[in-house]
C-alpha positions as CSV (number, residue, x, y, z in Angstrom):
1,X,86.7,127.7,80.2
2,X,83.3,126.2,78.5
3,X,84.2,122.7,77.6
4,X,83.6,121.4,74.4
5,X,81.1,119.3,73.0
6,X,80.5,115.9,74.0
7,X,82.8,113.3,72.6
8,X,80.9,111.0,69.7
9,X,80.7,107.5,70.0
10,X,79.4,105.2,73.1
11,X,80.0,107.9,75.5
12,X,77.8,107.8,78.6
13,X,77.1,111.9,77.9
14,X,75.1,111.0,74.6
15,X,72.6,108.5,75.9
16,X,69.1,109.4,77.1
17,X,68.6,110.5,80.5
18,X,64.8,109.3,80.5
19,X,65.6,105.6,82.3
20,X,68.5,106.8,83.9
21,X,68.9,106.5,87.8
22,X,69.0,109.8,89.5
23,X,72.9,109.0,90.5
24,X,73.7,109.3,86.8
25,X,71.3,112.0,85.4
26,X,73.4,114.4,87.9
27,X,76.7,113.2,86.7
28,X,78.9,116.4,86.7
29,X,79.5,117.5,83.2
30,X,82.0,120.3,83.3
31,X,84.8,120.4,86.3
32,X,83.0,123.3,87.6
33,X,80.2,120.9,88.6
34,X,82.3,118.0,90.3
35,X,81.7,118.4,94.0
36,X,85.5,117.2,96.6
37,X,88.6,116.6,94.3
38,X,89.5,119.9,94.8
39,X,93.1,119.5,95.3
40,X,93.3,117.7,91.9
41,X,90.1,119.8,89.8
42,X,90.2,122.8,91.7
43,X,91.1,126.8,90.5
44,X,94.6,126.6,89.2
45,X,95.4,123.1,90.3
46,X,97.9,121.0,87.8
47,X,94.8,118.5,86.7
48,X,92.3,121.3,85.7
49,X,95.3,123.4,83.9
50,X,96.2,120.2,81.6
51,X,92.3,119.4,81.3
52,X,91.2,122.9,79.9
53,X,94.1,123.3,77.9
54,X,93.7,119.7,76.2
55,X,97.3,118.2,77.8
56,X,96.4,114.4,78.2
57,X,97.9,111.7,80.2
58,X,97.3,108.2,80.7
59,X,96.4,107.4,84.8
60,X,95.4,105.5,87.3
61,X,92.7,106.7,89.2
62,X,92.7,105.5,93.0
63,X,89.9,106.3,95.3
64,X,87.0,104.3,97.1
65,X,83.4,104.1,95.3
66,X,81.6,107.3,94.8
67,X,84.5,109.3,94.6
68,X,84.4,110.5,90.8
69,X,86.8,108.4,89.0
70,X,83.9,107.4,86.2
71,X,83.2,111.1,86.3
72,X,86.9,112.5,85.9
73,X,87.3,110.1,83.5
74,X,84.5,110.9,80.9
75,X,85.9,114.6,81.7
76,X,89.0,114.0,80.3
77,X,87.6,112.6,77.0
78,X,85.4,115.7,76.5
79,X,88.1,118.4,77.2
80,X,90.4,116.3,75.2
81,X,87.9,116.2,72.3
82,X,88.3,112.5,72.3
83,X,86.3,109.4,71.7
84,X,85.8,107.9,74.8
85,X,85.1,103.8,75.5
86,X,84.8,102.2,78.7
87,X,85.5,98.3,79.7
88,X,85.0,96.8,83.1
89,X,87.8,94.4,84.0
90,X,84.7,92.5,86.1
91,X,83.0,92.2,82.9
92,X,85.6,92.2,80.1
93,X,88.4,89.2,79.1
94,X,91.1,89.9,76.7
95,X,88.8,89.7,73.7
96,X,87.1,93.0,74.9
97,X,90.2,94.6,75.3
98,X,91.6,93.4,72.1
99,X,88.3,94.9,70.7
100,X,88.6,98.2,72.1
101,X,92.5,98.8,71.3
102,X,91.9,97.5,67.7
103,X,88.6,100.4,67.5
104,X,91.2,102.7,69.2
105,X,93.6,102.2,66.2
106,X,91.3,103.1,63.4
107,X,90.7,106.8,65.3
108,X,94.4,106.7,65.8
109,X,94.9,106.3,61.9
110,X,92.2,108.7,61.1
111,X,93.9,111.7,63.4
112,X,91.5,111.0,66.0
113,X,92.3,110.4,69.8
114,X,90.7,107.7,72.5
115,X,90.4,107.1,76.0
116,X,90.2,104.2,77.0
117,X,88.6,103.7,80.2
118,X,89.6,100.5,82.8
119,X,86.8,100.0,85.6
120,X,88.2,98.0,88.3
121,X,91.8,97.8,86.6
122,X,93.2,95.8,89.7
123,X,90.9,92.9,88.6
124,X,92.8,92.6,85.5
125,X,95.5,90.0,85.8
126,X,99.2,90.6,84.5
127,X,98.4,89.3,81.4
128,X,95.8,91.3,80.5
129,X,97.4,94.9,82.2
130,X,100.2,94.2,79.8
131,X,97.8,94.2,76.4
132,X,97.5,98.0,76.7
133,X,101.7,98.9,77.2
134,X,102.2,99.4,73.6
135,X,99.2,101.3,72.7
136,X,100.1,103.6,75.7
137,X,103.5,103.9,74.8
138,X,102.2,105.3,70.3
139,X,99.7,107.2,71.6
140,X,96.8,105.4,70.2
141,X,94.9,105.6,73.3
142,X,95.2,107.9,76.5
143,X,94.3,105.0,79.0
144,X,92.5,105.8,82.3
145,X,92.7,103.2,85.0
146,X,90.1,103.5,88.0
147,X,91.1,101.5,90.9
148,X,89.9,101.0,94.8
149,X,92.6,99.4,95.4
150,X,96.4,100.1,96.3
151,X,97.6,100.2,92.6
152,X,101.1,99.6,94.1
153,X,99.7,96.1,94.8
154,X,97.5,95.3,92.5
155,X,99.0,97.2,89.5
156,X,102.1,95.9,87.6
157,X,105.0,98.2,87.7
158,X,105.3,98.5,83.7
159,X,101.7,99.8,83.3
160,X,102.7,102.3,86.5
161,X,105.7,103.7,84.5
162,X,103.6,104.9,81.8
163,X,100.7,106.2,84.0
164,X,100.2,109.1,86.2
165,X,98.3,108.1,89.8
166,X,95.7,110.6,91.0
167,X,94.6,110.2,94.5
168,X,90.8,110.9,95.1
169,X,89.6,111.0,98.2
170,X,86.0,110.5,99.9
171,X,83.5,113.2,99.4
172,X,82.9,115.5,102.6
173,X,79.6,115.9,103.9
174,X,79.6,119.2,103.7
175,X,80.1,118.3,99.8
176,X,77.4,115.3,99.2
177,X,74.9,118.2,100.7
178,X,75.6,120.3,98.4
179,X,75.8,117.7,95.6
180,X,71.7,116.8,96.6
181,X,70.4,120.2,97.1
182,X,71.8,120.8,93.6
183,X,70.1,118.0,92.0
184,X,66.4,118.9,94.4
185,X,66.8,122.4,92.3
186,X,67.5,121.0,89.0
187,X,64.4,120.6,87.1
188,X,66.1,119.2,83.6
189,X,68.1,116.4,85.3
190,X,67.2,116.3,88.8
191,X,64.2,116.6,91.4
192,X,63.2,119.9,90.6
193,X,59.7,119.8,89.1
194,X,58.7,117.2,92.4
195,X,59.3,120.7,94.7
196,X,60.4,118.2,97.5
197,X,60.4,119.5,101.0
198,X,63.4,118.0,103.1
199,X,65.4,120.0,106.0
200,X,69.2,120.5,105.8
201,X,69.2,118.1,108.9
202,X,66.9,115.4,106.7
203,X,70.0,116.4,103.9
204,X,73.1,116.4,106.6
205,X,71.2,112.6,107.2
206,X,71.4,111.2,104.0
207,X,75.2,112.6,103.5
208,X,76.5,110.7,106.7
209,X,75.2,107.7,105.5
210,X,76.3,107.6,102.2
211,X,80.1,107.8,103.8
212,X,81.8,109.7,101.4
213,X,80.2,107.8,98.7
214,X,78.4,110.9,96.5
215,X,76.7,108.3,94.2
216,X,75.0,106.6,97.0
217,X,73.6,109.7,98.5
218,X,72.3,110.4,95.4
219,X,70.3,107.0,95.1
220,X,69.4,107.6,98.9
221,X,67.6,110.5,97.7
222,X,66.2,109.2,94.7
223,X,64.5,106.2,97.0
224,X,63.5,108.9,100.0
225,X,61.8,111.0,97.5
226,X,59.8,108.0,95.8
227,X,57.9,107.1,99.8
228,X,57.9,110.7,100.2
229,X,54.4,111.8,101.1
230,X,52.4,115.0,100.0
231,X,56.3,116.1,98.5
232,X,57.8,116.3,102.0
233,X,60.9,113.9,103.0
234,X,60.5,113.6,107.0
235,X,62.1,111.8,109.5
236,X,59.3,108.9,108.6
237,X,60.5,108.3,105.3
238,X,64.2,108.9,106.4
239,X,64.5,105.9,109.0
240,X,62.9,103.4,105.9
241,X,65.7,104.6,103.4
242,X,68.4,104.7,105.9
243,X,67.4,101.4,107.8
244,X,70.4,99.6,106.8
245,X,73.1,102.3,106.3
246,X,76.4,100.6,106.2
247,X,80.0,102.1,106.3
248,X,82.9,101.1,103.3
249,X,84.6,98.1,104.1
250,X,86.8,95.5,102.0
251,X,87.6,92.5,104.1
252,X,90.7,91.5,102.0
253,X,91.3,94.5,100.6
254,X,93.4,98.0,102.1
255,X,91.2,99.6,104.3
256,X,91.2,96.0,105.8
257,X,94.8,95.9,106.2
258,X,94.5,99.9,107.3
259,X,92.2,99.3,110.2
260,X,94.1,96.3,111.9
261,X,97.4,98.2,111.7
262,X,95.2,101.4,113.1
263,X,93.9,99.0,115.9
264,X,97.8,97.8,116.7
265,X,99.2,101.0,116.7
266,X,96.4,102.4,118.9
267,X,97.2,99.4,121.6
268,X,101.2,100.5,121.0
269,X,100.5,104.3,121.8
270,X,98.4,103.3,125.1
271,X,95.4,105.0,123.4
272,X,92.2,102.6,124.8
273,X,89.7,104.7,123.1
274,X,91.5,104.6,119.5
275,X,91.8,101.3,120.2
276,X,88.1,99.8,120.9
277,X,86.8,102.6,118.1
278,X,88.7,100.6,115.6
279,X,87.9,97.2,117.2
280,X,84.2,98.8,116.6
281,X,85.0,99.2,113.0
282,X,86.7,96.2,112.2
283,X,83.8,94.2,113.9
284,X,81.4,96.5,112.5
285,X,83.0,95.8,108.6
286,X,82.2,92.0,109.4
287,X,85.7,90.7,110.2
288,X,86.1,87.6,111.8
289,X,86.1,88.4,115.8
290,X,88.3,84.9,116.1
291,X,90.8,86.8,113.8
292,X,90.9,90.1,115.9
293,X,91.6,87.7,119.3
294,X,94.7,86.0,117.6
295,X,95.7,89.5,116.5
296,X,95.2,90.9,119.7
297,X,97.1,88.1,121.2
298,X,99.9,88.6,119.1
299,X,99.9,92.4,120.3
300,X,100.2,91.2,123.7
301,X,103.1,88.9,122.9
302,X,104.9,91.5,120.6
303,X,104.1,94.9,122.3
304,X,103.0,94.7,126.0
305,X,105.2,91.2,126.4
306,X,107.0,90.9,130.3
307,X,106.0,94.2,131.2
308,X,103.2,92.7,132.1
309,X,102.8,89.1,131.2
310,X,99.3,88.3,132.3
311,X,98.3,90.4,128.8
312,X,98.7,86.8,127.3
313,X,96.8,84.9,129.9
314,X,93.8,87.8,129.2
315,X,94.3,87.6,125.4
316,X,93.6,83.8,125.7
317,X,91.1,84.2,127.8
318,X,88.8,86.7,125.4
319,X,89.7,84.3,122.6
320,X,88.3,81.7,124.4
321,X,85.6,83.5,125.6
322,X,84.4,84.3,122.4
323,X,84.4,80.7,121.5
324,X,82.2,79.7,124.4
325,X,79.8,83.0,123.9
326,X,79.5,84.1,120.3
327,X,78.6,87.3,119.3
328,X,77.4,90.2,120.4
329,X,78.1,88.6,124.0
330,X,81.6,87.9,123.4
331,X,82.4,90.8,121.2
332,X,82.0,92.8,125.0
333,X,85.7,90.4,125.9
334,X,87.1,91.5,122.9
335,X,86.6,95.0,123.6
336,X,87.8,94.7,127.1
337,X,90.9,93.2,126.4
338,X,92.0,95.7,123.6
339,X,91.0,98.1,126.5
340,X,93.6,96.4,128.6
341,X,95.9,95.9,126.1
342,X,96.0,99.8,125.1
343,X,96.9,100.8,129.0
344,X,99.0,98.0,129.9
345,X,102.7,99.3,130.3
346,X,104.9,98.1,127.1
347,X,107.7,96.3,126.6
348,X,108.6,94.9,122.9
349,X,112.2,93.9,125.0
350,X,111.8,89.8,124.5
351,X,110.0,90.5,120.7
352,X,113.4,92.2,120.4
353,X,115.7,89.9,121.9
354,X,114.3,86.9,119.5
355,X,115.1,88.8,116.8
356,X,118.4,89.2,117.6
357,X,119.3,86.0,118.9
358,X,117.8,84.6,115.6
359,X,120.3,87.0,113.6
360,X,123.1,85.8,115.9
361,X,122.0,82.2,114.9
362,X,121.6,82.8,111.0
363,X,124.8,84.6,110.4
364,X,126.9,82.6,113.5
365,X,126.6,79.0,111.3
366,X,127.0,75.9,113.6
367,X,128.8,77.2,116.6
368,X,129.7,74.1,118.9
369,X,128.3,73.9,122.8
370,X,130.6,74.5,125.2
371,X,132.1,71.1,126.6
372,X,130.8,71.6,130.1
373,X,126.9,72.0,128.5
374,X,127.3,69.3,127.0
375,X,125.3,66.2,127.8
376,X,127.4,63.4,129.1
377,X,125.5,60.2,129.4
378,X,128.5,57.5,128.6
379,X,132.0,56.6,129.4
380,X,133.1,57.7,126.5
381,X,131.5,61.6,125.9
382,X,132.5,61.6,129.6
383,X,136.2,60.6,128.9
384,X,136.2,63.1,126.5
385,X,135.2,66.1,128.2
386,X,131.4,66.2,128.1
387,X,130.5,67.7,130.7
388,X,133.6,68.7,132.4
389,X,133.8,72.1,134.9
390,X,129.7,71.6,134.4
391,X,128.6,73.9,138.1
392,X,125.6,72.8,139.2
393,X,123.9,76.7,140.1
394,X,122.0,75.7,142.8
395,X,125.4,74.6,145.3
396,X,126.9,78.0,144.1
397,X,126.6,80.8,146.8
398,X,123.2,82.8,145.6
399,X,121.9,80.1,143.3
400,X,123.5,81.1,140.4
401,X,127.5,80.0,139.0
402,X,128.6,83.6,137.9
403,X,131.6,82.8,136.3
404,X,130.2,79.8,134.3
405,X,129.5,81.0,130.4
406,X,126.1,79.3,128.7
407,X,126.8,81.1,124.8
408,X,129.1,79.4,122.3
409,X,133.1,80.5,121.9
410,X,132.8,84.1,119.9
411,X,129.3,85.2,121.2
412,X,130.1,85.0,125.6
413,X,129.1,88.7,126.7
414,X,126.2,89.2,123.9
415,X,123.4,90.7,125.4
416,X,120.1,90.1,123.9
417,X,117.3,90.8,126.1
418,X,116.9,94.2,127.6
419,X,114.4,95.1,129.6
420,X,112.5,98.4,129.9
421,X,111.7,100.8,132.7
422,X,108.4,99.6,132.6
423,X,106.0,97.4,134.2
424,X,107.5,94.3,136.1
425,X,109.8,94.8,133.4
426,X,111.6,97.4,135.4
427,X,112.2,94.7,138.4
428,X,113.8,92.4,135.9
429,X,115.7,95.3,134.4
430,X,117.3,96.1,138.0
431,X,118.0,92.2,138.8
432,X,119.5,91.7,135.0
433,X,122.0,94.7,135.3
434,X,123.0,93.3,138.9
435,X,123.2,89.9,137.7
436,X,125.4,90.9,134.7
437,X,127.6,93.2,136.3
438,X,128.4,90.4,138.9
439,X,128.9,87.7,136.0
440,X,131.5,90.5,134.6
441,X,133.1,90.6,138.3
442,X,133.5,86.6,138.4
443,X,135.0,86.4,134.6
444,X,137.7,88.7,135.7
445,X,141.0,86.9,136.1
C-alpha cells in the first residue's frame, strides 16, 4: 500500500531537511523503509494490517533509544490521515498538555483526528498521565506513549487499560548496516552525491557501536564522513569517531535492575563466565563497584551459604579490598570473587530455614519458653520452676541431652534447617539426620 500524504500541521515530515542532522533526513517514511520491528511492522503482521487499513489505537511504545518509537509514531499519524503533535514529558508541564488536548478538540469538532505523541511518558507524574484518560476514552486524540522504561512501573494502570503496549526491540547489526548503506546511496536525503568510500567491515564497525541504537549509527556516519579524506572513510577516521563508543546503560533504570539479577542468577547456576561478563557490564555501565561487593556478599550469604562458608570471609575480603585499592586494581577482586562465587557448591538451606523460622514466629504469637530454658537467677523464679530438669549437654554421654526439647510447647519436632548434599553441607546433612533420629529415639517413652 502507498501511504498517504503527509499529515498537515507541525508534523516533523513537513519541515525542511536542509539543517537537518543526517539521523533525521533518513527517517523512514513509509513502513517499507523502517529497518528491525519486523515482528510488529513486518508482511502481514497485526501492526502493519491496522496501519494500512487506517485502524488506530492509542499505545505505549517501549523500547530503548534508537529503536523507532518517534518513527512508528509519525507513521501512525500519516496512515491514519491524522494531524500529528508531539510533547516531551522532559520538556512539557501540564500547561503543554492542556494546550495540545484543547488543539486536539477543535480537529475533533471539525471531523478531524490527532495523535498525540508522549516522548518520555514515564517522566510524566500521575497527575499529569491522568490529563489525557478522558480525551482517550471520546476519541479526540489517538495517544502514543514512547517509553524506555518498564511501563508496568512507570506507567499508571488507568492510562495502561486504555492503551495497547508494543514492544520494540534493539536494531540488529545486520539491520543498522543496511539502514547506512541506504542512506550512502541516497542522494536526495542521504550521502549520495559525497560518493563516500567505506568497506562493509568500516560499516559492520560503525553498527556495533551504535548498540542497537539506529539513530546513533546514523550520526556516527554523518561525523565519519565529515573527517573523511579524499571521500574514503578508513580505519583512520574510524578510531576518531568511535573513540569513545559506549554501550546502553541506565543506572536506576531496568536494564540496571536486569544485569544485577543476570549477574545473581549466573553465580546461582555455577556459570563463572556468565558471571564475570556481567560483572564486566555492570562495571562497565558505571555502577558503583562498592554496590556489586555488598550484592555479591549477599549472594554468598543467600545462595552458596554453609556449603561453603568461607564464600563470606572472601566476599568481605574483595569488598574490602576494593576499599584499600580502588579501581581498576580492585575491580580484578571483584571479578575473582564472583568467579568463586559462580563454582562454589550451593546451598540456600540456612537462607531457607530463616524464612521459615520467621513464619513460625509471625503466625506462632508469644509462645512461652520452656521452664527448664528459662533463666533462673533468684529464689523466687527458682521456686517457681525456672530452670527446672535444665541438662547441662556437656555431662550427658556424647555432649549433647537428646531427650531435652529447646522449641516452645506446639512447635517440638519442627524442622527448619535442612542441609543439602553439597559442599560441607553434606557432612552437616549426615550428622543432622543422625542427631535427629537419635533425639526421636530418646523422646520415645
Amino acid at each position: 500500500m502507498t501511504p498517504p500524504v503527509a499529515p498537515s500541521g507541525p508534523g516533523l515530515f513537513a519541515e525542511p531537511d536542509a539543517l537537518k542532522p543526517l539521523a533525521e533526513r533518513m527517517r523512514p517514511r513509509s513502513l517499507d523503509e523502517i529497518v528491525g520491528q519486523q515482528r510488529l511492522v513486518g508482511p502481514d503482521q497485526a501492526l502493519r494490517r491496522a496501519l494500512e487499513a487506517g485502524k488506530i489505537h492509542s499505545m505505549v511504545l517501549w523500547g530503548p533509544p534508537g529503536c523507532g518509537k518517534t518513527t512508528l509514531a509519525l507513521l501512525v499519524a500519516r496512515y491514519a490521515d491524522a494531524d500529528f503533535r508531539a510533547i516531551s514529558a522532559v520538556l512539557s508541564g501540564l500547561p503543554d498538555v492542556r494546550k495540545a488536548l484543547a488543539e486536539a478538540e477543535v480537529n475533533f469538532a471539525q471531523g478531524r483526528r490527532t495523535v498525540l505523541f508522549v516522548d518520555e511518558v514515564h517522566r510524566f507524574n500521575k497527575t499529569q498521565q491522568d490529563a489525557f484518560l478522558p480525551h482517550i476514552e471520546r476519541g479526540v486524540i489517538i495517544f502514543i506513549g514512547a517509553t524506555t522504561e518498564n511501563p508496568s512501573f512507570e506507567l499508571n494502570s488507568a492510562l495502561l487499560s486504555r492503551c495497547r503496549v508494543h514492544v520494540l526491540e534493539p536494531v540488529s547489526t545486520a539491520d543498522i548496516v543496511a539502514a547506512l548503506k541506504r542512506a550512502l546511496a541516497d542522494s536526495e536525503r542521504g550521502l549520495g552525491e559525497l560518493q563516500l568510500q567505506v568497506s562493509d567491515e568500516s560499516l559492520d564497525s560503525i553498527a556495533q557501536a551504535a548498540d542497537g541504537d539506529v539513530r546513533r549509527a546514523l550520526t556516527l556516519l554523518e561525523i565519519a564522513a565529515e573527517l573523511a579524506h579524499e571521500r574514503t572513510i578508513d580505519e583512520a577516521t574510524l578510531s576518531q569517531v568511535l573513540a569513545d563508543r559506549t554501550r546502553r546503560f541506565d543506572k536506576q533504570g531496568e536494564q540496571f535492575y536486569d544485569q544485577i539479577s543476570a549477574l545473581h542468577k549466573s553465580v546461582r547456576s555455577s556459570d563463572p563466565d556468565a558471571a564475570v561478563y556481567w560483572l564486566c557490564r555492570m562495571l562497565d555501565g558505571g555502577v558503583d563497584p562498592l554496590y556489586l561487593a555488598r550484592r555479591m556478599t549477599r549472594m554468598a550469604v543467600e545462595d552458596v551459604g554453609l556449603a561453603e562458608p568461607r564464600a563470606w570471609r572472601m566476599a568481605l575480603d574483595a569488598w574490602d579490598t576494593y576499599e584499600r585499592l580502588g579501581s581498576p586494581e580492585g575491580e580484578l577482586g571483584l571479578a575473582q570473587l564472583a568467579i568463586w562465587l559462580a563454582v562454589a557448591p550451593k546451598s540456600n538451606a540456612a537462607y531457607m530455614a530463616y524464612n521459615k523460622a520467621r513464619d513460625a514466629v509471625r503466625k506462632g504469637g508469644t509462645l512461652e519458653v520452656p521452664m527448664h530454658l528459662r533463666n533462673a537467677p533468684t529464689k523466687l523464679m527458682k521456686g517457681l520452676g525456672y530452670g527446672k530438669g535444665y541438662q547441662y549437654d556437656h555431662d550427658a554421654e556424647g555432649g549433647i541431652a537428646l531427650d531435652q526439647q529447646c522449641l516452645p510447647d506446639g512447635l517440638e519436632g519442627t524442622v527448619f534447617y535442612e542441609p543439602v548434599e553439597r559442599g560441607l553441607e553434606l557432612q552437616l546433612r549426615e550428622k543432622l539426620l543422625a542427631l535427629r533420629a537419635a533425639r526421636e529415639k530418646a523422646r520415645k517413652p
